[in-house]
GUKOLTOR-653649 format. One record per atom (N, C-alpha, C): chain; z, x, y. Coordinates in pm, 1 decimal, m for minus. Layout:
REM GUKOLTOR-653649
PT  mifi         z         x         y
PT     A         Z         X         Y
...
//
This chain:
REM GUKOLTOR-653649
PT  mifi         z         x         y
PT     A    1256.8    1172.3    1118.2
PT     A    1224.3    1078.3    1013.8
PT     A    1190.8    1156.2     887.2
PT     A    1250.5    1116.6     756.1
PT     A    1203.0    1176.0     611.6
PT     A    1090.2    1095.2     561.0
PT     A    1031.2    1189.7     527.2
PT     A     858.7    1138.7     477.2
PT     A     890.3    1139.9     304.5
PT     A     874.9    1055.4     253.6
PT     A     893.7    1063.8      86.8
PT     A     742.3    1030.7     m28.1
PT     A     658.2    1148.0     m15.8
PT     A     546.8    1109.3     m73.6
PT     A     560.6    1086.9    m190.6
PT     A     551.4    1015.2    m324.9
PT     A     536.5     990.9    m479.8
PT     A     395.9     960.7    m517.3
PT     A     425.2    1033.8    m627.4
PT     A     292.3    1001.9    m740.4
PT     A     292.7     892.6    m806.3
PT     A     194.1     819.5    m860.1
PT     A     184.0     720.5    m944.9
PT     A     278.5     724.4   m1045.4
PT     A     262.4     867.2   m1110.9
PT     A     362.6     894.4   m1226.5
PT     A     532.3     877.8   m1212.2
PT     A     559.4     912.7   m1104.9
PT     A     692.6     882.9   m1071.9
PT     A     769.9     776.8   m1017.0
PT     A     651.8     675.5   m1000.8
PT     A     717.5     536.7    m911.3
PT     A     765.9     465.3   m1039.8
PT     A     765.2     449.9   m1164.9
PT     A     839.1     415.6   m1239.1
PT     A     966.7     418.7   m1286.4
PT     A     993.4     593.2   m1250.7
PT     A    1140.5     650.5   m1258.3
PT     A    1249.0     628.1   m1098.9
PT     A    1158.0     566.3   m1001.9
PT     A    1231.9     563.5    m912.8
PT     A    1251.2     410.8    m882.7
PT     A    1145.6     302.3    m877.7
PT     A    1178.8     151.9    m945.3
PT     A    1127.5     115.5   m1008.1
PT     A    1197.8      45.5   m1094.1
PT     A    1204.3     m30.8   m1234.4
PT     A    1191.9    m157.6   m1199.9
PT     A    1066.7    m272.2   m1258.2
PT     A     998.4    m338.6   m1257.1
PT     A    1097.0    m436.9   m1197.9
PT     A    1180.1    m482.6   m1238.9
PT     A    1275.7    m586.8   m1148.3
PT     A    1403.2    m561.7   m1039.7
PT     A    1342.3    m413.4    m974.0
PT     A    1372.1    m362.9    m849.7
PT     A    1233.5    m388.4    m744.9
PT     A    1169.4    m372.2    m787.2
PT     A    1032.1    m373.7    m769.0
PT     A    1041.6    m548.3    m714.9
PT     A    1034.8    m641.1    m807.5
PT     A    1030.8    m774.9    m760.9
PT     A    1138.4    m827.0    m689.2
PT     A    1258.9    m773.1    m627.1
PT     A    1308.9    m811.9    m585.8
PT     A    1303.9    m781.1    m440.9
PT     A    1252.6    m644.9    m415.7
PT     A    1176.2    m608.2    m278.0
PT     A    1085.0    m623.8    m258.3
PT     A     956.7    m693.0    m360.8
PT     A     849.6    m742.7    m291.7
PT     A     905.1    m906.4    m226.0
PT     A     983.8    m950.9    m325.2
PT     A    1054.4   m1099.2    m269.6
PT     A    1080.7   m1097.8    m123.1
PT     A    1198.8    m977.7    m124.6
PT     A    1248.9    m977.4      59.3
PT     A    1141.9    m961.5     135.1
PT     A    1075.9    m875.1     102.9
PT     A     937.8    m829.8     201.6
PT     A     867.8    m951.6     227.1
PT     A     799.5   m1033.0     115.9
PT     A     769.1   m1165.1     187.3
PT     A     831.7   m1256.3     270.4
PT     A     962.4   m1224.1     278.0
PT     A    1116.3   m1352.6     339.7
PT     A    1050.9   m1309.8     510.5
PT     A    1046.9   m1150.0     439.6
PT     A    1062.5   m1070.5     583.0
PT     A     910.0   m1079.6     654.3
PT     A     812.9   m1131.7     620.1
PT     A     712.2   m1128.5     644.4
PT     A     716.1   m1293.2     717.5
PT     A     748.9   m1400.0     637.1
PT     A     723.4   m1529.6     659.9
PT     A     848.0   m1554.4     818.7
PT     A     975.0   m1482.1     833.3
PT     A    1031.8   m1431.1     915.6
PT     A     975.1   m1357.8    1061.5
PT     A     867.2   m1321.4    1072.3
PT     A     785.4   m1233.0    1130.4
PT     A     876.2   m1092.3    1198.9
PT     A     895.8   m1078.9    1068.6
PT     A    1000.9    m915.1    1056.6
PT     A     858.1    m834.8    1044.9
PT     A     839.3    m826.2    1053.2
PT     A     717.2    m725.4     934.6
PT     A     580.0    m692.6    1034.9
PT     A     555.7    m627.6    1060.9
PT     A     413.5    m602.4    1105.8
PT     A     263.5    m538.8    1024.4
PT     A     203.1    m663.7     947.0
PT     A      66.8    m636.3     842.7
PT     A      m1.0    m655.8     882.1
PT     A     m82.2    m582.7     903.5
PT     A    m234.0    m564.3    1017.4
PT     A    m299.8    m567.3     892.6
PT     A    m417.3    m670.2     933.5
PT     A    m560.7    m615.7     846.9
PT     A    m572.7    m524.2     791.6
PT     A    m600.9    m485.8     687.1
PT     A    m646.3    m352.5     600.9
PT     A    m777.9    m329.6     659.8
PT     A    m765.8    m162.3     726.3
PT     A    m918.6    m159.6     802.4
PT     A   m1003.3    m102.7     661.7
PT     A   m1130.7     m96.4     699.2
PT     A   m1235.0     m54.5     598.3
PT     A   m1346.6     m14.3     638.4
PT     A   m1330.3     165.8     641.4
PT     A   m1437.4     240.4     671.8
PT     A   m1525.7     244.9     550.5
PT     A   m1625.8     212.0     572.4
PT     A   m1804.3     169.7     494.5
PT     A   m1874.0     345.7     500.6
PT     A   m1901.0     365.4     433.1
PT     A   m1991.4     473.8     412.0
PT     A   m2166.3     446.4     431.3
PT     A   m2204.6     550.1     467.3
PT     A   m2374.2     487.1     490.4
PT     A   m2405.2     439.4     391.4
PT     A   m2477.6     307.4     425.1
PT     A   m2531.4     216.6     305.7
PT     A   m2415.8     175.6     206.7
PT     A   m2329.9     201.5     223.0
PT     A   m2200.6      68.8     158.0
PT     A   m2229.9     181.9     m18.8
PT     A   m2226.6     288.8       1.4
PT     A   m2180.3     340.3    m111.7
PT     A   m2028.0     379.3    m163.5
PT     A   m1951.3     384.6     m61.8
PT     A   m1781.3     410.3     m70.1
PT     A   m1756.2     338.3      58.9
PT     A   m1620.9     316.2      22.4
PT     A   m1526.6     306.5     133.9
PT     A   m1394.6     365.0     137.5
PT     A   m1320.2     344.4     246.2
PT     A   m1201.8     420.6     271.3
PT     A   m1107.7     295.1     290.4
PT     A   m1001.2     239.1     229.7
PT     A    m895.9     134.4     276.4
PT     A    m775.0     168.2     324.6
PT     A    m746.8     125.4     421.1
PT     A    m615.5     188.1     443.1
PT     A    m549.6      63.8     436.2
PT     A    m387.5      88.6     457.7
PT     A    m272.3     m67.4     439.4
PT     A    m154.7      m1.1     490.3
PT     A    m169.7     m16.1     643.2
PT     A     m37.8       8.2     679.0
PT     A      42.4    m143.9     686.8
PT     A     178.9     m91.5     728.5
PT     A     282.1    m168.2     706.9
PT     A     412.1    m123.6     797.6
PT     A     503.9    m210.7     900.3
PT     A     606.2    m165.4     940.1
PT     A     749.6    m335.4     872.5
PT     A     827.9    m221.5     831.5
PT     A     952.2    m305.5     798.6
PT     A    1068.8    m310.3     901.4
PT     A    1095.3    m382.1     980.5
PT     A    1164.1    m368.9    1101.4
PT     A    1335.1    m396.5    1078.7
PT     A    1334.6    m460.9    1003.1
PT     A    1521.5    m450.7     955.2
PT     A    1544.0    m320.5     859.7
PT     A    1404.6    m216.0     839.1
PT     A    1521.6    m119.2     748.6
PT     A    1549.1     m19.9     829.7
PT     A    1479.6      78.9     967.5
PT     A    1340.5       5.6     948.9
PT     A    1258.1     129.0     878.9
PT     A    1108.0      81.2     830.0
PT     A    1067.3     171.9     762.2
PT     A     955.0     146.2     819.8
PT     A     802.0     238.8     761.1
PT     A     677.3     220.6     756.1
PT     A     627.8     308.3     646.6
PT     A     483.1     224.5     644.0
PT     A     404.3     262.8     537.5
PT     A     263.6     261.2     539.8
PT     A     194.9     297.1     398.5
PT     A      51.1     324.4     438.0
PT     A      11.5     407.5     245.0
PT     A    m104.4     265.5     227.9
PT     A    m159.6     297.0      98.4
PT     A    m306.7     320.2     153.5
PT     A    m348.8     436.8      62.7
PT     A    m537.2     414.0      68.5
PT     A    m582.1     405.0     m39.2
PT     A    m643.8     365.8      m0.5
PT     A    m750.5     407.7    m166.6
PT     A    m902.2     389.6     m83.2
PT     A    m977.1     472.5    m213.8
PT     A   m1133.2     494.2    m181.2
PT     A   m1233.4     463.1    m311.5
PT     A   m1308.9     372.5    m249.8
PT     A   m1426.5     320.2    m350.8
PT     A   m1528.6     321.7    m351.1
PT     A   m1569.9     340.4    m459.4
PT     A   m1698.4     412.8    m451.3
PT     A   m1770.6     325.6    m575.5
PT     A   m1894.6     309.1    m525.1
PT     A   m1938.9     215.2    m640.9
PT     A   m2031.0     297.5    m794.4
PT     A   m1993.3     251.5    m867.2
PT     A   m1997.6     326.2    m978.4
PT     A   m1908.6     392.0   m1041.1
PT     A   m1795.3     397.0    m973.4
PT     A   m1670.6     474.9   m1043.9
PT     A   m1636.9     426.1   m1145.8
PT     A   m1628.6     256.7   m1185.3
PT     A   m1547.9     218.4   m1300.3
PT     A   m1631.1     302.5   m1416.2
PT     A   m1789.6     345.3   m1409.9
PT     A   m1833.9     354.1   m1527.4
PT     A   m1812.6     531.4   m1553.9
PT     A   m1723.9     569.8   m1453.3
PT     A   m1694.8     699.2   m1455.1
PT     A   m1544.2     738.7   m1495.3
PT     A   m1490.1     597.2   m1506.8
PT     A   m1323.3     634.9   m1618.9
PT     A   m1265.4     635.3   m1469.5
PT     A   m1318.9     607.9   m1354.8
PT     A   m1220.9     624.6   m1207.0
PT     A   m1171.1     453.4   m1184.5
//
């Protein structure tokens, strides 16, 4: 399997905003279809609920593909430009 990691900076040069909506479209077809396997986004809590960890996996079964976004929050970041 090829692993294709991108930066924020480059997901623009690789789709363009109405490539973009036309595969989030299928993805829902493919979702309401029960093509798709979207599990809960889990959410590891940090002691006392100062950060967390999100993960968002995802399997696409007609391409087929998988996936997986995180992000981490931390409270106080907005006033830190994060």
């Amino acid at each position: 399997m090829k692993v294709l990691i991108v930066s924020q900076a480059q997901v623009p040069a690789l789709l363009t905003m109405a490539d973009c909506m036309d595969v989030v479209s299928e993805a829902l077809k493919a979702l309401a279809r029960d093509e798709v396997i979207l599990p809960l986004r889990p959410i590891m809590w940090l002691p006392e609920k100062v950060g967390a960890l999100v993960l968002m996996p995802a399997f696409l079964g007609n391409l087929p593909a998988m996936g997986l976004e995180g992000d981490q929050r931390f409270s106080g970041q907005s006033q830190h430009g994060i």
